[in-house]
C-alpha positions in Angstrom: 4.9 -4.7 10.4 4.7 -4.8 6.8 3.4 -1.8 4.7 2.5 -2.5 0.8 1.7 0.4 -1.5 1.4 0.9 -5.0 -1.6 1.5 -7.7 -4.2 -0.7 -9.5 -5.8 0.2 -12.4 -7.8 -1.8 -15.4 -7.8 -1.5 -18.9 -11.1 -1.7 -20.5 -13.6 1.3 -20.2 -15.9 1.6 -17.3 -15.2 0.9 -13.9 -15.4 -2.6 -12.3 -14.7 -4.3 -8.8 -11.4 -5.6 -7.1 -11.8 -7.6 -4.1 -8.3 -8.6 -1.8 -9.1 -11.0 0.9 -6.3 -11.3 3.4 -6.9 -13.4 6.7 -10.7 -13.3 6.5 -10.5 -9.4 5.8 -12.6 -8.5 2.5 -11.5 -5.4 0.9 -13.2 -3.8 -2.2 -11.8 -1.7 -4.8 -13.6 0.2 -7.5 -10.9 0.3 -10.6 -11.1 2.3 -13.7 -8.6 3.9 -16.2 -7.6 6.3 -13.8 -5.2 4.6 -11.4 -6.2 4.4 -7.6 -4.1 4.2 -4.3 -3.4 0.7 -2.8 -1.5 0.5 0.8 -2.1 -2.6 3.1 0.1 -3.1 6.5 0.1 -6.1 8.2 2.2 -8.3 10.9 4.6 -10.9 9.4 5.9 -13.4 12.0 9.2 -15.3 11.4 9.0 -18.4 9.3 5.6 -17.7 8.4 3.7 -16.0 5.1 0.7 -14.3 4.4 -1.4 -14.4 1.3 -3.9 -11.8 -0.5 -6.1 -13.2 -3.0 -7.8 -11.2 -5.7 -10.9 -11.4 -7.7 -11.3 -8.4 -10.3 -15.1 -8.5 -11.9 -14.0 -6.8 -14.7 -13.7 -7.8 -18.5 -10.8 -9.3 -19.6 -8.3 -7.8 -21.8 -8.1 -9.1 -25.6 -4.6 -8.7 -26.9 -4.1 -10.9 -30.1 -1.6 -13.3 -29.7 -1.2 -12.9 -26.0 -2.7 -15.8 -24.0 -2.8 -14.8 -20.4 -5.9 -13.2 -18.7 -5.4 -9.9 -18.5 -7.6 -7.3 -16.3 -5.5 -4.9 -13.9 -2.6 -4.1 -13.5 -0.5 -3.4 -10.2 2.0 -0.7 -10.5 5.0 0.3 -8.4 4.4 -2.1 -6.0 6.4 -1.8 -2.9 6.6 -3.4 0.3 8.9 -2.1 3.8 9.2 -3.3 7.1 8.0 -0.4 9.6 8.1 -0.5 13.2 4.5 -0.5 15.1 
């Protein structure tokens, strides 16, 4: 088993949506300035991966000069293997 934690958190004012699909599981997330709990725990088998995709709603963060598309940010991400 594989547990993930950290915090998300966006940067413009308001609050807007994160969605994480993993394995047809749809997760929603409301983000705002205030940064929220994230912690997801699944099953890795050997030689194998797993992928979550996101989709923030939100606006994207303008930084002059910067040219990536910028919305949330993760922070101290972490991942462990537990038993289960």
């Amino acid at each position: 088993m594989i547990d993930v934690t950290g915090k998300l958190q966006q940067f413009n004012p308001g609050s807007f949506n994160l969605f994480a699909e993993r394995e047809g599981q749809l997760r929603q997330f409301v983000l705002s300035a205030d940064p929220i709990q994230f912690h997801d725990s699944f099953v890795l088998q050997p030689h194998s991966s797993v992928e979550t995709r996101m989709r923030f709603d939100g606006p994207p963060l303008i930084v002059p000069g910067n040219t990536r598309e910028l919305g949330f940010q993760t922070i101290d991400f972490k991942w462990k293997e537990s038993g289960q």
